[in-house]
C-alpha positions as CSV (number, residue, x, y, z in Angstrom):
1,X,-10.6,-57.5,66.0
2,X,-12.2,-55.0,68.5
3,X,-9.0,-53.2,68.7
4,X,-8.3,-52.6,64.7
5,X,-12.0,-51.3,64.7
6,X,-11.2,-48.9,67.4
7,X,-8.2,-47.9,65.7
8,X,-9.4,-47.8,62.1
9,X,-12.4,-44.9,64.0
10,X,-10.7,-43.0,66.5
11,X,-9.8,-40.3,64.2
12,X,-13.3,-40.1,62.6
13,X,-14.5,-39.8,66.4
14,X,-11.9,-37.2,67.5
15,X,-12.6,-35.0,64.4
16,X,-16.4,-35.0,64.9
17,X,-16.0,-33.6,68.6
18,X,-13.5,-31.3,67.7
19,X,-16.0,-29.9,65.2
20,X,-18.6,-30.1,67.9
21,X,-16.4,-28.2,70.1
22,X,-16.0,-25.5,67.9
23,X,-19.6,-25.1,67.0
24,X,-20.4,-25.4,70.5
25,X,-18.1,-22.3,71.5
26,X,-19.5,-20.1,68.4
27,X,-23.0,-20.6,69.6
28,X,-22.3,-19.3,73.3
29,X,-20.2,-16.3,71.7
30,X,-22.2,-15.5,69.5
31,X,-25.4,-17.6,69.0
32,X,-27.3,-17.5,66.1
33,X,-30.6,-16.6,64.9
34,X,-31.5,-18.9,62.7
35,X,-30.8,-21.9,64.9
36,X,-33.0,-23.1,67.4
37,X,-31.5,-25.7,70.0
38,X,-33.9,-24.3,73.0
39,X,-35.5,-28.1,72.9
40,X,-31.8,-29.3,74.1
41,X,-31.9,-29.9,78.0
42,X,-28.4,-28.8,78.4
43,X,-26.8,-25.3,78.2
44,X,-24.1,-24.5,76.0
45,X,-21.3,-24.4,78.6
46,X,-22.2,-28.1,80.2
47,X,-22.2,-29.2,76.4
48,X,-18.2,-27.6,76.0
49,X,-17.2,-29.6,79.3
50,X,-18.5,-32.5,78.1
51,X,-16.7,-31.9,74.7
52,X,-13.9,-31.1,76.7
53,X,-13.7,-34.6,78.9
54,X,-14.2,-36.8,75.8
55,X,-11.1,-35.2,74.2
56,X,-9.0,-35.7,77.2
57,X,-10.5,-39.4,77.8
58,X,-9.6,-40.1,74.7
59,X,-6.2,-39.0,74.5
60,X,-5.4,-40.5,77.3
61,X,-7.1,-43.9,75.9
62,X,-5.1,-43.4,72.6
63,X,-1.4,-44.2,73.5
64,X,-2.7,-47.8,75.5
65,X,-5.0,-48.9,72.3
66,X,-2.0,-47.8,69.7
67,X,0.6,-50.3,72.9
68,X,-1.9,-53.0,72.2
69,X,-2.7,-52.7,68.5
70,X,1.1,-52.3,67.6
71,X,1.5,-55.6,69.7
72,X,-1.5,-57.6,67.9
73,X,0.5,-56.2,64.8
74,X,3.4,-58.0,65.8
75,X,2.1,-61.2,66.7
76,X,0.3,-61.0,63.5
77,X,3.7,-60.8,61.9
78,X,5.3,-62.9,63.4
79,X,2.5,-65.8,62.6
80,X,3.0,-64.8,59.4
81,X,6.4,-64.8,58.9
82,X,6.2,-68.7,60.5
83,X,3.5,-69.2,58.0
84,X,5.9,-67.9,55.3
85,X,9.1,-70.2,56.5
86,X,6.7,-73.1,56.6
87,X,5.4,-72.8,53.2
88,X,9.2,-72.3,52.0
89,X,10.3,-75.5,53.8
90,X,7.5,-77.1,51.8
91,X,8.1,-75.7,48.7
92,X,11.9,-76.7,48.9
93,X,11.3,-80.1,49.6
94,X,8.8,-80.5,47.2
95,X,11.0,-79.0,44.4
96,X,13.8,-81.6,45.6
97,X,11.6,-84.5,45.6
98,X,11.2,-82.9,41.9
99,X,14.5,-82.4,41.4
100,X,15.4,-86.1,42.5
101,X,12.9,-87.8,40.3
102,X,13.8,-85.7,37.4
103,X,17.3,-87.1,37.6
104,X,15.9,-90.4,37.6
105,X,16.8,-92.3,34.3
106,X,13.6,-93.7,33.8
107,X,12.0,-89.9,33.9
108,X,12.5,-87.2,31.4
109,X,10.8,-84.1,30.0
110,X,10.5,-81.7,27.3
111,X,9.1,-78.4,26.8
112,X,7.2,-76.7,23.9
113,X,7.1,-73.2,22.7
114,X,4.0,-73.6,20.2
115,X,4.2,-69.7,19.7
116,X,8.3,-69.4,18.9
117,X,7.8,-73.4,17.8
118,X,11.3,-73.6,20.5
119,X,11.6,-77.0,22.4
120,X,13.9,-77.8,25.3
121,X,14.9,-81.0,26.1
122,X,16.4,-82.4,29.6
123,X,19.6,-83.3,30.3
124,X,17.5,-87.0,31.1
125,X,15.7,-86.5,27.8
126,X,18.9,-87.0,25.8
127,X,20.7,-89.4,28.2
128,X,17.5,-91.7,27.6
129,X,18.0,-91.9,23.8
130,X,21.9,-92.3,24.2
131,X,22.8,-88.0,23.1
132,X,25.7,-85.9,23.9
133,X,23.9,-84.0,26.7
134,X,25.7,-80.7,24.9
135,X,24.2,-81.4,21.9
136,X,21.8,-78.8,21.0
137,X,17.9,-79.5,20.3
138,X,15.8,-76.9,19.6
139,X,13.1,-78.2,17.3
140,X,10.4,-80.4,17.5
141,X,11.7,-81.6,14.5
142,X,14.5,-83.1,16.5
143,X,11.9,-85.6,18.7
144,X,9.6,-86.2,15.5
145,X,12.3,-87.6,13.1
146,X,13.6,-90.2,16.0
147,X,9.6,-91.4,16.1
148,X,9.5,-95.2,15.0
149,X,7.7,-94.6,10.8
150,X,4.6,-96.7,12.2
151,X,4.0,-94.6,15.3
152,X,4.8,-91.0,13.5
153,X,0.7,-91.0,12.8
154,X,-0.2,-91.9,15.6
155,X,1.1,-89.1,17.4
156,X,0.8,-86.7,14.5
157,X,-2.9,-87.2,15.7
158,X,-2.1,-86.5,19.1
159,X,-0.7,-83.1,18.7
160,X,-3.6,-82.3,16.7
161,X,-6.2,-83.1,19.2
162,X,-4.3,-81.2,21.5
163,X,-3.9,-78.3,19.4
164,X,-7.7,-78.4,17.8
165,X,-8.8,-78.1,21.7
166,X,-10.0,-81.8,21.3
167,X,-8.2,-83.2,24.4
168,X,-6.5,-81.2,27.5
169,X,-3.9,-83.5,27.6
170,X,-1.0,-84.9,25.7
171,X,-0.6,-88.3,26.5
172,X,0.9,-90.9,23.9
173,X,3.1,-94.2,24.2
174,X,5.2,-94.7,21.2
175,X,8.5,-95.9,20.1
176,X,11.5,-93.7,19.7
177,X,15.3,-94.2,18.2
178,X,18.2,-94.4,20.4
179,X,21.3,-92.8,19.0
180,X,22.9,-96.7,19.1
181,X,19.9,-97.3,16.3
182,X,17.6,-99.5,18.1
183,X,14.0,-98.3,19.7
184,X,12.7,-98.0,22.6
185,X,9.4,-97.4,24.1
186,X,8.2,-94.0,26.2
187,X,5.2,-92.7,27.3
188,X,4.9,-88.9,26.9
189,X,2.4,-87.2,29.3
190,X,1.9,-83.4,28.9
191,X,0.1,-80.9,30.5
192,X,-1.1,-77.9,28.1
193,X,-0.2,-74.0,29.6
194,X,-2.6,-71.2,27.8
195,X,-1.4,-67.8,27.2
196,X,-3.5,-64.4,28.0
197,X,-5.0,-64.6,25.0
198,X,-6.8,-68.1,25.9
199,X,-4.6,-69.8,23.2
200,X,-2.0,-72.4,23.7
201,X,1.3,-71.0,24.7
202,X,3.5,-74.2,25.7
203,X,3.0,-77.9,26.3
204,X,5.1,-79.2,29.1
205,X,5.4,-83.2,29.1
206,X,6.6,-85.7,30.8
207,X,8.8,-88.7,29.4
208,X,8.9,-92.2,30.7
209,X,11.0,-95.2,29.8
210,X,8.5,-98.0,29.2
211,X,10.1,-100.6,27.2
212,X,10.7,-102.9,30.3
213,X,7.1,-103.0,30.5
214,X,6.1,-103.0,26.9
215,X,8.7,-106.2,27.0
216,X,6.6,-107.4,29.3
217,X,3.4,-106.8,28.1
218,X,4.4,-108.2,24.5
219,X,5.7,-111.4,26.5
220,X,2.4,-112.3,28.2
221,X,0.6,-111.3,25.1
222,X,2.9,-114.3,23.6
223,X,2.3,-116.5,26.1
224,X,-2.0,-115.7,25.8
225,X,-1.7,-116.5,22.5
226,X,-0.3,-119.9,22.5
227,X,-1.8,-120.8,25.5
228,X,-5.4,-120.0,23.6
229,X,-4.1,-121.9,20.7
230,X,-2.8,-124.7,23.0
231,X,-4.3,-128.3,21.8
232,X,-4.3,-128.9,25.9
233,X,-7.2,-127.4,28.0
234,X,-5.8,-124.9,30.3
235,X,-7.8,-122.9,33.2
236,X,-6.5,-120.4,36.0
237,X,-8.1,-120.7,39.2
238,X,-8.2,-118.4,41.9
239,X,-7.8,-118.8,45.7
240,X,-11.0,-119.5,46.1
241,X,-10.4,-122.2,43.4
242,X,-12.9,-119.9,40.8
243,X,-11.8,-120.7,37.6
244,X,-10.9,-117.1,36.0
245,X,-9.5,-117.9,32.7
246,X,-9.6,-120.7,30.3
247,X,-8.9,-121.6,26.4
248,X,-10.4,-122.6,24.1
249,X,-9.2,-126.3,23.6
250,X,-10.9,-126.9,27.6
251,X,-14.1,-125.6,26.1
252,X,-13.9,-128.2,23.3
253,X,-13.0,-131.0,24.8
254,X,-15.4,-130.5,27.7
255,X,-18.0,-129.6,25.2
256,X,-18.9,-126.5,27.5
257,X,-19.0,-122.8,26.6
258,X,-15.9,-120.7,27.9
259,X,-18.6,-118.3,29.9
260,X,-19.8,-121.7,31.9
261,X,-16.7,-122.7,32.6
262,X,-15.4,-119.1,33.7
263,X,-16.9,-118.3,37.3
264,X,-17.2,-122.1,38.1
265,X,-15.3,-123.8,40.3
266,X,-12.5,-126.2,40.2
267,X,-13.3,-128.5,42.4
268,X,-16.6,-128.9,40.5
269,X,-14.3,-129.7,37.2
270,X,-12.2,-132.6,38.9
271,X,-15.4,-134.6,40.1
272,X,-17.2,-133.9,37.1
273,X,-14.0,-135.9,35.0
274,X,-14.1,-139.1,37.4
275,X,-17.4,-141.4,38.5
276,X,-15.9,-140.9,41.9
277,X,-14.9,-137.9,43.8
278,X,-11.2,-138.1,45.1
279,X,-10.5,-136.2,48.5
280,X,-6.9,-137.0,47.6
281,X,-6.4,-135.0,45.0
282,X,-7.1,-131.6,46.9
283,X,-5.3,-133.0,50.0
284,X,-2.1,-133.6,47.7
285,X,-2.7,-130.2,46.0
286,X,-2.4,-128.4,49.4
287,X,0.6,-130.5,50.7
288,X,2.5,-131.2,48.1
289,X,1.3,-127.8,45.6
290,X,1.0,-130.2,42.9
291,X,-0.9,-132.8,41.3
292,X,-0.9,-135.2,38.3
293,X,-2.5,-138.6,37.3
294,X,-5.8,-139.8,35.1
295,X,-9.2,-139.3,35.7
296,X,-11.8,-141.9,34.3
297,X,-15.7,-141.0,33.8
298,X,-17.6,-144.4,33.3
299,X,-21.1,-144.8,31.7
300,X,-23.7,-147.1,32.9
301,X,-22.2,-150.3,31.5
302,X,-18.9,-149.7,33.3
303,X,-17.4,-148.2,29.8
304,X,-15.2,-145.3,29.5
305,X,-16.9,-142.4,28.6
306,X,-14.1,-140.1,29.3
307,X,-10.7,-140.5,30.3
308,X,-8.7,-137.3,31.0
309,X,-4.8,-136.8,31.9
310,X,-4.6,-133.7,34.4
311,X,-1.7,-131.5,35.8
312,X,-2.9,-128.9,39.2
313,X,-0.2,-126.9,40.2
314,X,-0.8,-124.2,43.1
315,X,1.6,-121.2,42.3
316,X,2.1,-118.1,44.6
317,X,3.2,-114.8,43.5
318,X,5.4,-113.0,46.3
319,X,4.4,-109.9,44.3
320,X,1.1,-109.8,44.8
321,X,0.7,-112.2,47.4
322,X,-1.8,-114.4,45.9
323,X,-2.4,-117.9,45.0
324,X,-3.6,-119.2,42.0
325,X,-4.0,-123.1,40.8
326,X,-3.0,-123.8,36.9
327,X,-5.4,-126.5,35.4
328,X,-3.8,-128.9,32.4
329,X,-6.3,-131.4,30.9
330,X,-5.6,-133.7,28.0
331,X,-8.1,-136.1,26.7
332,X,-6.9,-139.4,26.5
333,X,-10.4,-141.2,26.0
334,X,-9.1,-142.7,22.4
335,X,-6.0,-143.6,23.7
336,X,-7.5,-145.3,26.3
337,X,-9.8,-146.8,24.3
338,X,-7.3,-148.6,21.9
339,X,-5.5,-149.7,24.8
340,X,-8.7,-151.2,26.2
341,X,-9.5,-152.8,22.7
342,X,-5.8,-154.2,22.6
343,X,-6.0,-155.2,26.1
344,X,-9.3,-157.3,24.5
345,X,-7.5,-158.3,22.0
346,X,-4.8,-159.9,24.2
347,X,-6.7,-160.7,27.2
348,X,-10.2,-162.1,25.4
349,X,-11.2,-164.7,23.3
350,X,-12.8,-163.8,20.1
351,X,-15.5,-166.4,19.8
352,X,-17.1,-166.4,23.6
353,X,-15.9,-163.4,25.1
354,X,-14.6,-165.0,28.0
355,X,-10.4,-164.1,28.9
356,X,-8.2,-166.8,26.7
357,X,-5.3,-168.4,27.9
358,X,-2.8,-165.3,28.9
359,X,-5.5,-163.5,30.8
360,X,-6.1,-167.0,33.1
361,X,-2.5,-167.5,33.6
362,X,-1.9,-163.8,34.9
363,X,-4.7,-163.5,37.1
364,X,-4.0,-167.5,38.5
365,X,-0.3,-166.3,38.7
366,X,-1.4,-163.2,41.1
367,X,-3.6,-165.5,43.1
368,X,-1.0,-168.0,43.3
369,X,1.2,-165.6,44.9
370,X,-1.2,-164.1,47.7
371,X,-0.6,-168.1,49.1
372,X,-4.5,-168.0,49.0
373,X,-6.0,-171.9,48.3
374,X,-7.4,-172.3,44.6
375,X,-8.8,-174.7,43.3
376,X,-8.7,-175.3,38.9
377,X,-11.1,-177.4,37.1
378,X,-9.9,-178.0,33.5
379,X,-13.2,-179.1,31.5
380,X,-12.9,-180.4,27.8
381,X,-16.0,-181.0,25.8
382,X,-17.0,-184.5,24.8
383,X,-18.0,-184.8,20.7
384,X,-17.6,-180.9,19.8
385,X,-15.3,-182.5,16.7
386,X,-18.2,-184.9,15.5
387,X,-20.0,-181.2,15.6
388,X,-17.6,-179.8,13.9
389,X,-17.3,-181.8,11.0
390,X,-20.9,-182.4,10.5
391,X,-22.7,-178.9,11.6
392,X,-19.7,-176.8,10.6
393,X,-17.7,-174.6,12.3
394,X,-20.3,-171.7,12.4
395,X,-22.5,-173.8,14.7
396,X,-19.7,-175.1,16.9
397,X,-18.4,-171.5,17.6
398,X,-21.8,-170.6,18.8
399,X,-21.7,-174.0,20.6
400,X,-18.9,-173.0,22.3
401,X,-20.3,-169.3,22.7
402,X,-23.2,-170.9,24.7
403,X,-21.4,-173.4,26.8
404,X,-19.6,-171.0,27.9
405,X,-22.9,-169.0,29.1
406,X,-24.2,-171.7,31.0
407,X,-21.1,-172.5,32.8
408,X,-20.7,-169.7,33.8
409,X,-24.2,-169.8,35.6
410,X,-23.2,-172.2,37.7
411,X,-19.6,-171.7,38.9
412,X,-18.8,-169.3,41.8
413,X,-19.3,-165.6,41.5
414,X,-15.5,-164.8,42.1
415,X,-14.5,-167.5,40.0
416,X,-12.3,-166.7,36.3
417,X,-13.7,-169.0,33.3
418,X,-11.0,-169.5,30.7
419,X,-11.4,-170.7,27.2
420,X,-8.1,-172.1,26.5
421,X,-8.5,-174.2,23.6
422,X,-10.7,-175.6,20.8
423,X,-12.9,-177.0,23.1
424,X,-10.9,-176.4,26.6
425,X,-12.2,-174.6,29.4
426,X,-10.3,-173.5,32.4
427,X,-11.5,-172.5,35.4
428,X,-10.8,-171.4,39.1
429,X,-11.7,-170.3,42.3
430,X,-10.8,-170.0,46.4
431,X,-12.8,-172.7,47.6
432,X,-13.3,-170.4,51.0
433,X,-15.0,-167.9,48.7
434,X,-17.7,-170.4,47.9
435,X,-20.5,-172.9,50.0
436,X,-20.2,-175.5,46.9
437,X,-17.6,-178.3,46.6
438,X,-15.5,-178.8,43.9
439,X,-16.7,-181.8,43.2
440,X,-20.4,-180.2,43.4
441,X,-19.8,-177.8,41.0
442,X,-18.6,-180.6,38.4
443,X,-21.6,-182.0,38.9
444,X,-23.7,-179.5,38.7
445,X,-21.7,-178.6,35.1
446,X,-21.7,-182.2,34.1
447,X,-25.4,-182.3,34.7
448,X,-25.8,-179.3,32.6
449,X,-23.7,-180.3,29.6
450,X,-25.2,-184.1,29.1
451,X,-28.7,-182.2,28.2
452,X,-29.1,-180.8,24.5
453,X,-28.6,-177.7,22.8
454,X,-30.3,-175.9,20.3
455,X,-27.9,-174.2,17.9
456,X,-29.9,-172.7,14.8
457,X,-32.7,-175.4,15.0
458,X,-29.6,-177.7,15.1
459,X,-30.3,-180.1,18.5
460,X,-26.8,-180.8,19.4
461,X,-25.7,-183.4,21.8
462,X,-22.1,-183.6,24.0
463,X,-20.8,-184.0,26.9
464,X,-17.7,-183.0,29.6
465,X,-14.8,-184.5,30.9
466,X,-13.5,-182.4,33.9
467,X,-10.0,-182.9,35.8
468,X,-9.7,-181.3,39.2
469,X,-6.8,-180.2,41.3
470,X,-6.0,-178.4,44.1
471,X,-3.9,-175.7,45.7
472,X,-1.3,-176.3,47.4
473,X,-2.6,-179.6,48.6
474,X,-1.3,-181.0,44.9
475,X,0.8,-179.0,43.5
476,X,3.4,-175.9,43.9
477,X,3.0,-173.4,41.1
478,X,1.0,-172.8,37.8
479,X,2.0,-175.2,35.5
480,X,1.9,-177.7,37.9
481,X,-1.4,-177.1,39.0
482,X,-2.2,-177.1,35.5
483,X,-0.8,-180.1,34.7
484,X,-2.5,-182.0,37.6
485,X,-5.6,-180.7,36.4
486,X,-5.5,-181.5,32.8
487,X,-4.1,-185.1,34.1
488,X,-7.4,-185.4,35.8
489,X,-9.5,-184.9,32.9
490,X,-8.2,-187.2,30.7
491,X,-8.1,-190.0,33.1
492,X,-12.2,-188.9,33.7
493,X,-12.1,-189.2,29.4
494,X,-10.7,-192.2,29.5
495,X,-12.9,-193.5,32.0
496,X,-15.9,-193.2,29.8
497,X,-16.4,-189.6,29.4
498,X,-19.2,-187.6,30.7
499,X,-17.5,-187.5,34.2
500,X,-15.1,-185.6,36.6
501,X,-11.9,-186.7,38.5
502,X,-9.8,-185.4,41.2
503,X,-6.0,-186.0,40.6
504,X,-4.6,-187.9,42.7
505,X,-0.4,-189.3,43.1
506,X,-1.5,-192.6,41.4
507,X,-2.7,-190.5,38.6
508,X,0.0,-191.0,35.4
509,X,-0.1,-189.7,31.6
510,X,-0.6,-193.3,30.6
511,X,-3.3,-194.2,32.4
């Protein structure tokens, strides 16, 4: 820098001592009058040496400074020129990466004249809709008339925004006719160029094959809508098991509001559809990625309040590499209502509420089979037909209704009371279950039964016959057991009623 400067004022310098020089000389010649330089210290010929030596000095200083400022020159140059080749090697590479994704089939563009109304079309422009690429396109016309009839508004509207100065930018996704006849979609992305006048000269865009995605997006756009309309309650949980999405049917059937169920979490959902909370169900989910099965919610009185048939599924996307969990509920809480009231229906008797004859035999069949000892009293009430035919059979249903009450206040907590028959009752237990004897508990029952009842101001009066037997000690399966029991009550019948036997071998049908 110090060197240009130099440069740029040596001649300015050199001139003003030369003119120095020369006024200096004139005024020892010939000095004049007018001029008064007495006040200078020096005389006229020190000044002309002086001049003199700064001349020489600097012509001898001129030749090195011009040596050094033609070499900074140089240097500069040559900077420059690597400045130049780098910003060419940029420039070419840039226009190939250009070049390369302009010959991309998924990339086109187009060009328009808005002055000369010319437009020029890519080789790729014409290869995407299926043209000749010699065919010759020079109007707009050309691109407007292949515009699918509902989008031709749309982007009507979009030139004249542009146009109007409303928007800098063309940008418009629309459908377009191949030369085969069928559409596809593009998105058209132009930048506007302005002339020197400030007017629009030319819009150059960009063309891009979208009907992949448009496939796409129309396909997921399918699936929201029937999974919205889906009669099953569907969520999407994150990895964090946030539930993110859910339809409407969940929100109905949960009787919850989609933005409380959005945000919350999925565990929270799963325990709130059982009276329980299952640790299994996660631990399946993350070892297995899947889980399915029925979730009960009971109320206070042991009733289904809820019952729900779910599907988890833990799905990752390689894409994106995230997981998300798909939530399927159904409610089944009618289903599983009639199948409780069937169940009832088979399993209970309608007059005391107590299980009838094909609930006893199951459950004695199970217990039968876990080789556990049982021990089955069969009980049949003494009178209940004299009740019957004099009463009616209102009062003795609710005869039997409360005889079955009462015995069931004094048998065993694990035992099963049976009603199994007009006026039959069944009972058992595992004697190791209970501190009472079998004989005890016929007692106690026997007791119970000899003392009145009060049916509708009615005082009723009967009685019990029980038979016991025992398991295996006297017999090998159900109906033998069964059999020795009900052998055992009638020979306590027969023996004057009001009593309890124990079969034993001598025991017969005919005694």
């Amino acid at each position: 820098m110090t060197n240009t400067l130099l440069f740029l004022t040596r001649p300015l310098v050199i001139s003003l001592l030369w003119v120095s020089l020369v006024i200096s000389i004139w005024y020892s010649l010939s000095p004049p009058f007018v001029i008064d330089i007495s006040f200078i210290p020096w005389h006229s010929e020190q000044i002309v040496i002086s001049l003199f030596i700064a001349l020489i000095t600097l012509s001898l200083l001129s030749p090195l400074q011009t040596r050094n400022m033609q070499k900074e020159l140089a240097q500069q140059s040559a900077q420059s020129q690597q400045v130049i080749k780098a910003l060419k090697q940029t420039h070419q590479k840039e226009n190939y990466r250009i070049q390369a994704l302009m010959q991309n089939e998924q990339f086109a563009y187009w060009e328009w004249n808005v002055k000369t109304n010319d437009v020029q079309y890519s080789a790729q422009w014409k290869k995407m809709l299926g043209l000749e690429h010699d065919l010759q396109l020079t109007s707009l016309h050309d691109m407007q008339n292949r515009i699918h009839p509902k989008d031709q508004k749309a982007v009507q509207q979009k030139f004249l925004k542009v146009l109007s100065g409303k928007e800098p930018l063309f940008e418009c996704t629309h459908r377009i006719q191949h030369a085969d006849g069928h559409y596809i979609w593009v998105h058209d992305k132009g930048q506007v160029y302005l002339g020197s006048d400030g007017k629009i000269e030319r819009i150059f865009s960009i063309r891009v094959d979208v009907s992949e995605q448009k496939w796409i997006e129309d396909e997921l756009e399918v699936d929201s809508i029937i999974i919205e309309h889906a009669l099953e309650g569907i969520a999407v949980a994150g990895e964090d098991f946030k539930i993110k999405r859910c339809n409407n049917a969940l929100c109905q059937s949960l009787n919850q509001t989609r933005q409380a169920l959005e945000g919350s979490s999925l565990l929270e959902l799963i325990n709130g559809l059982q009276s329980k909370a299952d640790d299994a169900i996660i631990t399946s989910l993350e070892s297995k990625g899947a889980w399915r099965g029925e979730l009960s919610l009971f109320d206070e009185n042991n009733e289904i309040r809820m019952a729900s048939r779910i599907s988890i599924k833990k799905i990752f996307h390689d894409t994106t590499q995230t997981t998300h969990y798909s939530f399927i509920h159904s409610d089944i809480t009618d289903l599983k209502k009639t199948q409780a009231a069937l169940d009832n229906l088979a399993n209970v008797d309608s007059v005391t509420g107590l299980a009838n004859r094909h609930k006893l035999y199951n459950i004695l069949e199970t217990a039968l089979n876990s080789k556990s000892e049982v021990t089955l009293m069969f009980l049949d009430l003494d009178n209940f037909k004299n009740v019957n035919d004099t009463l009616g059979h209102d009062i003795g249903d609710l005869l039997l209704k409360q005889v079955g009450k009462e015995i069931g206040k004094l048998i065993p907590n694990n035992s099963l009371l049976a009603r199994v028959g007009g006026d039959e009752f069944v009972f058992y237990y595992e004697p190791h279950l209970s501190n009472l004897s079998s004989t005890e508990i016929a007692q106690r029952i026997t007791d119970r039964l000899k003392q009145p009842f009060v049916i509708k101001n009615h005082q009723v009066h009967i009685g019990s016959s029980i038979g016991i037997a025992h398991y295996p000690q006297q017999s090998f399966d159900r109906q033998s057991l069964i059999k020795a029991s009900d052998m055992a009550m009638y020979q306590a019948k027969r023996a004057g009623k009001g009593q309890f036997r124990e079969f034993s071998e001598e025991l017969t049908p005919n005694e």
